[in-house]
Backbone as numpy.savetxt, mean C-alpha at the origin, in Angstrom:
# Nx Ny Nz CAx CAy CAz Cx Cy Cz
-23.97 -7.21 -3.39 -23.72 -7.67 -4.76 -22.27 -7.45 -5.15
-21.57 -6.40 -4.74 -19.95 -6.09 -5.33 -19.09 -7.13 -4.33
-19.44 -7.21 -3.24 -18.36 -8.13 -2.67 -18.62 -9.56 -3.05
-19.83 -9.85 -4.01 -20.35 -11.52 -4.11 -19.39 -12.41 -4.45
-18.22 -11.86 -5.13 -16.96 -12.76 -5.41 -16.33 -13.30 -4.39
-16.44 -12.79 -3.33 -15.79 -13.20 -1.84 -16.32 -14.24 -1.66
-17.66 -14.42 -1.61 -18.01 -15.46 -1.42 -17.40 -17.18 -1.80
-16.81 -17.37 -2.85 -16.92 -18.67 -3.36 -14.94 -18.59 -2.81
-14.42 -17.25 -2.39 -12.88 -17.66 -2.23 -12.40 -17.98 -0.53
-11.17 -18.52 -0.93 -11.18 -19.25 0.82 -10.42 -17.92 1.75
-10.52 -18.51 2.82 -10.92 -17.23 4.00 -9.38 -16.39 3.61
-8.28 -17.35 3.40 -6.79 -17.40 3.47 -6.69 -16.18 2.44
-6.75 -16.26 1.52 -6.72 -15.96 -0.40 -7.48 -14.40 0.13
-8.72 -13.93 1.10 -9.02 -12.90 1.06 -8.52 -11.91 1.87
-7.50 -12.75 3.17 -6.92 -12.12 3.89 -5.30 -11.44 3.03
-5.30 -12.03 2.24 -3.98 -11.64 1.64 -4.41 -10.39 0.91
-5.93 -10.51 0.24 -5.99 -9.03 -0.19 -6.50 -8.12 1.45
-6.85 -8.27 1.69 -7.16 -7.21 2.74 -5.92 -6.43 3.83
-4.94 -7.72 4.29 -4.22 -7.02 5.68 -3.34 -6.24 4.74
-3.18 -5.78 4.10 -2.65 -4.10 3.79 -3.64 -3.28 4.11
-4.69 -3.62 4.09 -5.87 -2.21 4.12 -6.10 -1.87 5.27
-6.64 -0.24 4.87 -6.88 0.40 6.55 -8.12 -0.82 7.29
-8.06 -0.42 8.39 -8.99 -1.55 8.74 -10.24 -1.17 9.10
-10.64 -0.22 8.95 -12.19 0.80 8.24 -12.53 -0.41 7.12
-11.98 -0.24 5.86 -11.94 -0.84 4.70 -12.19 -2.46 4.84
-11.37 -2.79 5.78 -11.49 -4.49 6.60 -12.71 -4.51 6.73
-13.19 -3.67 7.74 -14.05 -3.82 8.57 -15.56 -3.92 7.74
-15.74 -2.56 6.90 -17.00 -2.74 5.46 -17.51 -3.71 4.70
-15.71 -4.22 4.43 -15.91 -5.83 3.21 -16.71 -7.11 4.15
-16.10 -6.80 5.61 -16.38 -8.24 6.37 -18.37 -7.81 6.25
-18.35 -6.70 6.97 -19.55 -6.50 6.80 -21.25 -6.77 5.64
-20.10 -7.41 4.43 -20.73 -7.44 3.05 -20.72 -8.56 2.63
-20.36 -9.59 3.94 -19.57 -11.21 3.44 -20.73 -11.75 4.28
-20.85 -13.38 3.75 -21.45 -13.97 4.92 -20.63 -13.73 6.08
-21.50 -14.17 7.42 -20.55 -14.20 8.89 -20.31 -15.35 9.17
-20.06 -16.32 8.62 -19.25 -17.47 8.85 -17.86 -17.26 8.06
-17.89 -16.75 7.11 -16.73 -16.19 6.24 -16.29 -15.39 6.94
-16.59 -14.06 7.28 -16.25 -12.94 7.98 -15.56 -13.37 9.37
-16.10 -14.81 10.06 -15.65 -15.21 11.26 -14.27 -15.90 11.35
-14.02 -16.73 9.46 -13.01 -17.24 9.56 -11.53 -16.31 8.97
-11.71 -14.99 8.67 -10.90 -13.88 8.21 -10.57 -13.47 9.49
-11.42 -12.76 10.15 -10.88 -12.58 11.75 -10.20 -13.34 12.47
-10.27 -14.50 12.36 -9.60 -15.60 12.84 -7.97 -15.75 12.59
-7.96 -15.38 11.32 -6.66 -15.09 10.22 -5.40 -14.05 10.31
-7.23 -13.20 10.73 -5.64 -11.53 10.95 -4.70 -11.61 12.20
-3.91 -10.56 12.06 -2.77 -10.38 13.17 -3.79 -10.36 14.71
-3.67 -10.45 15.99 -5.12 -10.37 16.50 -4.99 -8.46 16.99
-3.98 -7.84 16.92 -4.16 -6.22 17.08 -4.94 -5.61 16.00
-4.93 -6.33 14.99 -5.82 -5.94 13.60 -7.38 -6.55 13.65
-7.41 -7.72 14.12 -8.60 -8.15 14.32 -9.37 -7.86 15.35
-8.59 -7.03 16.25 -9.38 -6.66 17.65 -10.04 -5.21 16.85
-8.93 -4.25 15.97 -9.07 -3.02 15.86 -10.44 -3.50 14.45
-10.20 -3.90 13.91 -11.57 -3.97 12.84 -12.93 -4.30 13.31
-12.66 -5.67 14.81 -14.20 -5.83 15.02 -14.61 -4.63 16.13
-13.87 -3.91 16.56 -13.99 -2.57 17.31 -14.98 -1.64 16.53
-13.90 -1.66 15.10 -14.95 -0.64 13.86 -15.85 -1.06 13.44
-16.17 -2.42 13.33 -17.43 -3.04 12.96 -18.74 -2.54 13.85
-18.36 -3.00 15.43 -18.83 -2.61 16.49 -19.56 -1.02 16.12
-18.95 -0.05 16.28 -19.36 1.08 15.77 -19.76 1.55 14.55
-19.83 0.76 13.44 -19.74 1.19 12.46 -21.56 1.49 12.09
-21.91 2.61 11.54 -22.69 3.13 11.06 -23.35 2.96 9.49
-23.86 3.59 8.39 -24.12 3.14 7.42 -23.15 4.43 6.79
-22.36 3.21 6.03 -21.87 3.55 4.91 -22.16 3.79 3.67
-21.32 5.16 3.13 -22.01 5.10 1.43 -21.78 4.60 0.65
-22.65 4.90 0.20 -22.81 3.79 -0.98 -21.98 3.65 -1.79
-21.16 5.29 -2.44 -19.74 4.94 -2.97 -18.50 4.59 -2.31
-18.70 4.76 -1.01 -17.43 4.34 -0.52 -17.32 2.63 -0.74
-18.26 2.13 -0.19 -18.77 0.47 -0.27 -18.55 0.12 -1.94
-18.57 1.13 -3.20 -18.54 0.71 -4.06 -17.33 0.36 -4.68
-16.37 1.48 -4.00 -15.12 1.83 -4.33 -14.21 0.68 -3.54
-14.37 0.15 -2.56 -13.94 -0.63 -1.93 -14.07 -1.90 -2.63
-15.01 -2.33 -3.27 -15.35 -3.29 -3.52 -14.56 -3.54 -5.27
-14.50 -2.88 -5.40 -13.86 -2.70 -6.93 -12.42 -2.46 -6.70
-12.03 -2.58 -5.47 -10.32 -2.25 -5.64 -10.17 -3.77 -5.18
-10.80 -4.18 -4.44 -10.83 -5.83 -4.22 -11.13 -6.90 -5.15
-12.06 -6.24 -6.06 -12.25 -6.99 -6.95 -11.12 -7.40 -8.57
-10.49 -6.01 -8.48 -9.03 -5.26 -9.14 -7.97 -6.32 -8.72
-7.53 -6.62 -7.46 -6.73 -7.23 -6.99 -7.07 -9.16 -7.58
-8.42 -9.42 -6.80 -8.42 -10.81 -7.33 -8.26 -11.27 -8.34
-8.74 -10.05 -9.92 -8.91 -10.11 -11.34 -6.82 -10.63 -11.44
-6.25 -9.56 -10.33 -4.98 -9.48 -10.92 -4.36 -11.17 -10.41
-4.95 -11.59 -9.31 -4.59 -12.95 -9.06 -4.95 -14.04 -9.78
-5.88 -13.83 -10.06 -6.79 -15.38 -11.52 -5.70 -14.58 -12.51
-5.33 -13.98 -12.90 -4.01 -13.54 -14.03 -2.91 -14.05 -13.79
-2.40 -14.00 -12.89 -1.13 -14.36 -12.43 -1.21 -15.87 -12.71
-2.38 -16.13 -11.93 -2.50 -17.72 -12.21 -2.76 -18.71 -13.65
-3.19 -17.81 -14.66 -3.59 -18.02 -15.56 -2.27 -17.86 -16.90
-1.49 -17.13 -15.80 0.04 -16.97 -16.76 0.75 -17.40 -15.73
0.69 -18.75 -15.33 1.69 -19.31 -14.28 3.10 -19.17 -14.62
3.37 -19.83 -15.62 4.92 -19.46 -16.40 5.50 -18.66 -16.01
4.87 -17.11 -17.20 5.53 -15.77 -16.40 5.59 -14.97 -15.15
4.34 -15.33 -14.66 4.07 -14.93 -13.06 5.07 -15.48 -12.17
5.73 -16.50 -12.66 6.58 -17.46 -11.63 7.59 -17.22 -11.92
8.24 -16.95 -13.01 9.65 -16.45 -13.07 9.70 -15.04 -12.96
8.86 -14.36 -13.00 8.88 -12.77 -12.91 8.71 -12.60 -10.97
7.85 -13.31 -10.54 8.71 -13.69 -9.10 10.10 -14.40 -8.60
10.08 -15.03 -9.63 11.50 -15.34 -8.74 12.74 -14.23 -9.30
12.48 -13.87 -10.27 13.52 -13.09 -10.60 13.26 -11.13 -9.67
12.05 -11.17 -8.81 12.18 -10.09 -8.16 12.64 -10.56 -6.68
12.21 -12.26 -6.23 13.36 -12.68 -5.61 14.48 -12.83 -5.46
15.16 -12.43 -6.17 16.31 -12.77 -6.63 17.18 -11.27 -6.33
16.07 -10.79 -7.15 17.07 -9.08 -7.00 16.97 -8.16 -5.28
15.99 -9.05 -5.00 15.89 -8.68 -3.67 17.35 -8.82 -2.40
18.08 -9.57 -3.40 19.43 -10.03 -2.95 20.69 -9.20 -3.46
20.47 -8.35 -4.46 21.21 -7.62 -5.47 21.93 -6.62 -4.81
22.69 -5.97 -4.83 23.55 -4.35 -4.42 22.26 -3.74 -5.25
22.58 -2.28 -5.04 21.25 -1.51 -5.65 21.49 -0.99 -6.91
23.07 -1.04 -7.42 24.14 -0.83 -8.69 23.46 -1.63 -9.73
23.27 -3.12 -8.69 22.98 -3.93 -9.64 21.58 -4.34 -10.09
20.61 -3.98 -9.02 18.96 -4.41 -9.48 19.08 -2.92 -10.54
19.60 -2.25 -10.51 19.37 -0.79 -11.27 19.72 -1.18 -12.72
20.92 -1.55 -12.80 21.74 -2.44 -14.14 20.19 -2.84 -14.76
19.81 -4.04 -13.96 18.82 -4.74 -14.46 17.45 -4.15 -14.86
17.24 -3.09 -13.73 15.91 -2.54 -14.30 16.20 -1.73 -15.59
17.18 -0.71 -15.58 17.90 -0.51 -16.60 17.59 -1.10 -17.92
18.40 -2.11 -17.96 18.12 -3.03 -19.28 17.02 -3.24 -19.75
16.06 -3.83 -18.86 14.47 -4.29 -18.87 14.24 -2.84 -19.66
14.31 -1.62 -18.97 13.45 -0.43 -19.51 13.91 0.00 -21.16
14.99 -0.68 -21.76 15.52 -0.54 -22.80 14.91 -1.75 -24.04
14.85 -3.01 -22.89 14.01 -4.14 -23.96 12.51 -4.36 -23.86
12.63 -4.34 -22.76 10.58 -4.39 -22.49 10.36 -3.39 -21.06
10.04 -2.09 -21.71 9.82 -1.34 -20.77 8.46 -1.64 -19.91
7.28 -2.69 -20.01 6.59 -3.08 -19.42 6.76 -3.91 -18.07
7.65 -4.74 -18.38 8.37 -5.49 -17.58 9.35 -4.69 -16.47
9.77 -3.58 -16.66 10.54 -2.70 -16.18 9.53 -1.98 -15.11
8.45 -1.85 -15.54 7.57 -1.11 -14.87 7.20 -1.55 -13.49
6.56 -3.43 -14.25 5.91 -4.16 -13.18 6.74 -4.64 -12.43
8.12 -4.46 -12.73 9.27 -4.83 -11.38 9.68 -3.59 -10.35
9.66 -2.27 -11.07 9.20 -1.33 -10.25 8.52 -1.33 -9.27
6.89 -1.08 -10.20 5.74 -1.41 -8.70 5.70 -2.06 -7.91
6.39 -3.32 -7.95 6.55 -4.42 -6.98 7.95 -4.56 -6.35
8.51 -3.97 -6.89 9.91 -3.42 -5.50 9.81 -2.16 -5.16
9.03 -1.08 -5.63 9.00 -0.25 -4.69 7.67 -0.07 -4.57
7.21 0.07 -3.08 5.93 0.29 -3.19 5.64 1.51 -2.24
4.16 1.94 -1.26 4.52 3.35 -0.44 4.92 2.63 1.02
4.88 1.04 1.06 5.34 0.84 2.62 6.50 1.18 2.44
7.48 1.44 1.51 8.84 1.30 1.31 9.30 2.80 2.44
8.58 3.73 2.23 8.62 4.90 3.09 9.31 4.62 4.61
8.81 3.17 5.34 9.21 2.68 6.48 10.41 2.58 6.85
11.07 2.09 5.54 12.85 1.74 5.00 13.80 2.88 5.21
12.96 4.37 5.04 13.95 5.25 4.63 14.63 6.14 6.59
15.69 5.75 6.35 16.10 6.94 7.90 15.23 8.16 8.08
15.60 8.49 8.98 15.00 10.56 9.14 15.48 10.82 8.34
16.89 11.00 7.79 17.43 12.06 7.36 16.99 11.80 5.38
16.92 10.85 5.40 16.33 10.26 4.02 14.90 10.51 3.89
14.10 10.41 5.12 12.03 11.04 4.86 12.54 12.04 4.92
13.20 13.41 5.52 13.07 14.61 5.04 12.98 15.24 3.75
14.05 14.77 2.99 14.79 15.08 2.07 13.38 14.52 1.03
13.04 13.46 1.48 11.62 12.70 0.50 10.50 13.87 0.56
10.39 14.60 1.79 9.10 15.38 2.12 9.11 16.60 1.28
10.35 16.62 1.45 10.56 18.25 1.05 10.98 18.27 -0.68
11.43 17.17 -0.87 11.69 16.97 -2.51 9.80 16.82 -3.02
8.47 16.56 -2.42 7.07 16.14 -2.54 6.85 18.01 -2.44
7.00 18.52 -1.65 6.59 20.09 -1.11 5.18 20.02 -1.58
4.34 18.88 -1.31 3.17 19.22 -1.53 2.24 18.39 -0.76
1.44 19.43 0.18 1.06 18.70 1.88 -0.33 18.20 1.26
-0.99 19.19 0.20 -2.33 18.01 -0.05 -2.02 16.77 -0.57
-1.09 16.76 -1.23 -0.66 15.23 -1.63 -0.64 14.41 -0.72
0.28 14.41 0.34 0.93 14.29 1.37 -0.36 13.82 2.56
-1.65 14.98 2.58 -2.57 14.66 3.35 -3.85 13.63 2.71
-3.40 13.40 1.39 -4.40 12.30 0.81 -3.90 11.05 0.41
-2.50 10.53 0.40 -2.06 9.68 0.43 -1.86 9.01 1.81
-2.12 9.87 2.72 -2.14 9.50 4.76 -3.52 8.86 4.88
-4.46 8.84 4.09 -5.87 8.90 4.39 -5.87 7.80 4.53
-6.04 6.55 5.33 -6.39 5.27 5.74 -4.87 4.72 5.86
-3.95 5.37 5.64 -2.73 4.80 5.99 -2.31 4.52 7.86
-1.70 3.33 7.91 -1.45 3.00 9.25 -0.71 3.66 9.77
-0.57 3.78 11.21 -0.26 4.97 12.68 0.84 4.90 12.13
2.02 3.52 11.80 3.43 3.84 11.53 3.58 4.66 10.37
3.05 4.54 9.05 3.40 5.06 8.15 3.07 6.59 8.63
2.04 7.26 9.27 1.50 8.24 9.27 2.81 8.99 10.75
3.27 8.13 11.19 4.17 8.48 12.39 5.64 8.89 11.76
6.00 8.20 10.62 6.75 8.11 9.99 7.24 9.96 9.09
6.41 9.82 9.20 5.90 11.58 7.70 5.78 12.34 8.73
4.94 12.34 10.16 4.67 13.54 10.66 6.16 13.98 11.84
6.78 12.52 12.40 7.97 13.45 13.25 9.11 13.70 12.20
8.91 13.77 10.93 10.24 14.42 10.01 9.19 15.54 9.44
8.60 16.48 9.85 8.56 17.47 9.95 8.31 18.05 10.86
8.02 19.72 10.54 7.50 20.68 11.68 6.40 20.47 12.49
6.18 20.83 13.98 4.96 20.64 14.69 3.80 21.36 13.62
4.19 22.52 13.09 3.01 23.16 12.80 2.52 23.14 11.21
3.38 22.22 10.54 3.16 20.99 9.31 2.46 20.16 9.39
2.57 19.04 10.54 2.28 17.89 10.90 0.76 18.15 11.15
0.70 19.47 12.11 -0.85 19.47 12.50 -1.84 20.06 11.27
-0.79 21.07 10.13 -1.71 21.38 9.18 -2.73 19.94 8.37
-1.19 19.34 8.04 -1.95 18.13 7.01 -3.17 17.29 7.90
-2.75 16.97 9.51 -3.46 16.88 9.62 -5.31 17.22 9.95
-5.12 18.50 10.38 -6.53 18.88 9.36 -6.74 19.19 8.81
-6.07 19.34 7.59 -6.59 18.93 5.90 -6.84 17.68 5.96
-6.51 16.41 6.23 -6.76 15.35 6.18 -8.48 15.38 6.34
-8.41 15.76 8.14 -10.14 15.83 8.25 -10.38 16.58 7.69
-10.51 18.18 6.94 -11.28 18.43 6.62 -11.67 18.04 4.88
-11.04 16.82 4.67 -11.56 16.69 3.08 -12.60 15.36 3.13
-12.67 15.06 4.17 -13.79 14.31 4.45 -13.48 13.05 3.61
-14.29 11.73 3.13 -14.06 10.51 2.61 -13.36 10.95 1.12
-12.51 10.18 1.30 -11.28 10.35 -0.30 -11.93 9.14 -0.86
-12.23 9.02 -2.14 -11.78 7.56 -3.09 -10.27 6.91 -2.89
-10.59 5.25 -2.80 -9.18 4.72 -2.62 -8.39 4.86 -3.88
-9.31 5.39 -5.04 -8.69 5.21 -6.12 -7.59 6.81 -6.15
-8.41 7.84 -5.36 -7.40 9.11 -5.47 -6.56 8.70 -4.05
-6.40 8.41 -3.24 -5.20 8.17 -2.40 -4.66 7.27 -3.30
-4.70 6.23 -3.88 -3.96 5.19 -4.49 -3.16 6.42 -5.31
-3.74 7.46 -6.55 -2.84 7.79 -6.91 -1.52 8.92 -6.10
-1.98 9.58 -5.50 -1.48 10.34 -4.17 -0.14 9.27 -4.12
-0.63 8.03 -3.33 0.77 7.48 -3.02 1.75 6.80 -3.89
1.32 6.64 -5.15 1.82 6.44 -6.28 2.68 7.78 -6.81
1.93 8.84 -6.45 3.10 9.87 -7.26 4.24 10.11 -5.84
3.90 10.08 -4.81 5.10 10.06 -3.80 6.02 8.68 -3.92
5.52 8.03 -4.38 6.77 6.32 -4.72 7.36 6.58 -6.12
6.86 7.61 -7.27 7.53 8.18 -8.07 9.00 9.22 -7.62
8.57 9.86 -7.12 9.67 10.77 -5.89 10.56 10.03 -4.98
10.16 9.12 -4.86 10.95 7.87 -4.16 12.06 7.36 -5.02
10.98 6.89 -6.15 12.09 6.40 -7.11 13.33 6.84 -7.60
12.74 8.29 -7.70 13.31 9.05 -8.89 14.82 9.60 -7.87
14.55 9.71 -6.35 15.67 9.88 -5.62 16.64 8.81 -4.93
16.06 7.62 -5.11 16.79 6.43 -5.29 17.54 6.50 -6.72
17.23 6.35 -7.65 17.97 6.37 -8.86 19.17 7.33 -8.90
18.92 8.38 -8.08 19.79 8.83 -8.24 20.88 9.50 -7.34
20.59 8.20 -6.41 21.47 8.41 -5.02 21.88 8.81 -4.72
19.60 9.18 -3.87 20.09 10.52 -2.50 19.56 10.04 -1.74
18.61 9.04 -1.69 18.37 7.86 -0.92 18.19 6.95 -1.65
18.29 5.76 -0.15 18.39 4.34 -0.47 16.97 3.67 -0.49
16.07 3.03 -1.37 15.18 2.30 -0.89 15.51 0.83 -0.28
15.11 0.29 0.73 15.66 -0.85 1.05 14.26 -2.22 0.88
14.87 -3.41 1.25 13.58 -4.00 1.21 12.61 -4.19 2.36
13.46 -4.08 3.57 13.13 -4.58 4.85 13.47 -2.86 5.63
12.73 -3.30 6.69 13.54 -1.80 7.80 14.54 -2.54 8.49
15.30 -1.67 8.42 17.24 -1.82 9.40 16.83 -0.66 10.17
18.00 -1.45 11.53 18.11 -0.25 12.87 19.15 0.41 12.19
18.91 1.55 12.80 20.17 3.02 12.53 20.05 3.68 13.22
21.69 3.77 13.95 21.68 4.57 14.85 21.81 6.32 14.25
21.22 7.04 14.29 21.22 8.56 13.90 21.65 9.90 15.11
């Protein structure tokens, strides 16, 4: 019944909400869809993603009931936010192109701008935030820039609940910029807190893209949009 909205949308439109997600999470929703739907999403994904989800499908056991619920309501969160977008075509379309745009900017200058925004419509300021910086942005930053991020966070449960369904890179990313005997704590804290809500990792990695921000602003790192090679 929570995934029934999937149903009536095309295979394309659901893959766009899903390939960010761990692919556990992939793997549940397909499970909750018809399998002719479910056949043409697989079809869609990257095929290292689609091999690794019908792997988890393969194994997959019965899930709870809140996890399946919670999943289904962050998907459902997302589409609500797409019939919006669409429904305010106007502003949705210039509020993209104008984060297109800054995507082109020195960082002096998208700052200028967010700047301003947070002085005339601090709402607008916000939602250009969330959508230029987000927690893949973590990928962007050098070693010497995730340290300085880790240790400005100094807080490993955070740290081990915002990892929770996050992909090998991001999670590869956090654990060789610290200590061996860091890396292995969080990670069992990770296992031992057993199934997280996406809604408490969501905030987890939300307050580490706050810490992000807040050391971009005030340049001690750079957020970028894309990853660049660097030699270190």
């Amino acid at each position: 019944k929570g995934f029934g909205f999937l149903n009536d949308i095309d295979a394309e439109l659901i893959v766009t909400f899903l390939q960010n997600e761990h692919p556990q999470t992939i793997a549940v929703t397909l499970a909750y869809i018809p399998a002719a739907k479910a056949a043409e999403v697989i079809k869609l994904l990257p095929k290292d993603l689609a091999k690794e989800v019908t792997l988890r499908m393969a194994k997959m056991e019965r899930t709870s009931p809140d996890a399946v619920l919670e999943i289904s309501r962050v998907l459902r969160k997302k589409y609500d936010e797409y019939r919006y977008q669409g429904q305010s075509s106007s502003k949705a379309g210039g509020l993209n192109a104008l984060i297109d745009i800054m995507a082109h900017l020195s960082g002096d200058q998208e700052k200028q701008l967010i700047d301003y925004f947070e002085t005339t419509m601090p709402q607008i300021a916000d939602e250009i935030r969330s959508r230029i910086f987000t927690f893949e942005n973590v990928l962007t930053l050098t070693n010497t820039e995730m340290r300085i991020l880790i240790d400005e966070i100094n807080n490993d449960y955070m740290i081990s609940k915002a990892l929770k369904g996050a992909g090998d890179e991001i999670r590869f990313k956090f654990f060789r910029n610290m200590s061996k005997n860091r890396a292995t704590d969080i990670m069992q804290e990770m296992e031992a807190m057993g199934p997280v809500r996406l809604s408490e990792i969501q905030e987890a990695r939300d307050n580490i893209v706050r810490v992000m921000r807040q050391l971009h602003d005030n340049g001690v790192i750079s957020l970028r949009k894309e990853k660049e090679k660097y030699i270190e």
